[in-house]
Steps between C-alpha positions, in 0.01 A plus 500: 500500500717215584335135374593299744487616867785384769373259724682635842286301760419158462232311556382321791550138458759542249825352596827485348874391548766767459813370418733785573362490837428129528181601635101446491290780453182601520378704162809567248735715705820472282521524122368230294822410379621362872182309595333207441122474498216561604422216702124441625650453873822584764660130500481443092691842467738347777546206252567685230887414437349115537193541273766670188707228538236209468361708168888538373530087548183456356522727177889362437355143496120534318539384132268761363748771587813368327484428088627173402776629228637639867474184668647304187838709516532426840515170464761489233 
């Protein structure tokens, strides 16, 4: 008996980005590896591209993220 069983329909409400497809979708319809989400509506999963890139900029410039010994050798 298998542990975990295969999710092959999403769920309604569910939405995702695929990026192979550059598509939204409505319940996980490609692999997890080529998707983004899930998103609680349509237009967040449509801003998906947007939203990764605001977290990227905000995780490469939050302090608490970065050590200072790092920081110090940049500087030198």
């Amino acid at each position: 008996m298998a542990l975990f069983k295969k999710r092959t329909v999403g769920k309604p409400g569910e939405w995702y980005y695929c990026l192979e497809h550059k598509k939204v979708e409505e319940g996980p319809e490609c692999p997890a590896k080529d998707r983004f989400g899930p998103y609680a509506s349509r237009g967040e999963a449509e801003h998906a591209l947007e939203i990764a890139r605001e977290r990227n900029v905000e995780w490469e410039n939050d302090p608490r993220w970065h050590d200072s010994a790092a920081r110090g050798s940049e500087d030198d």
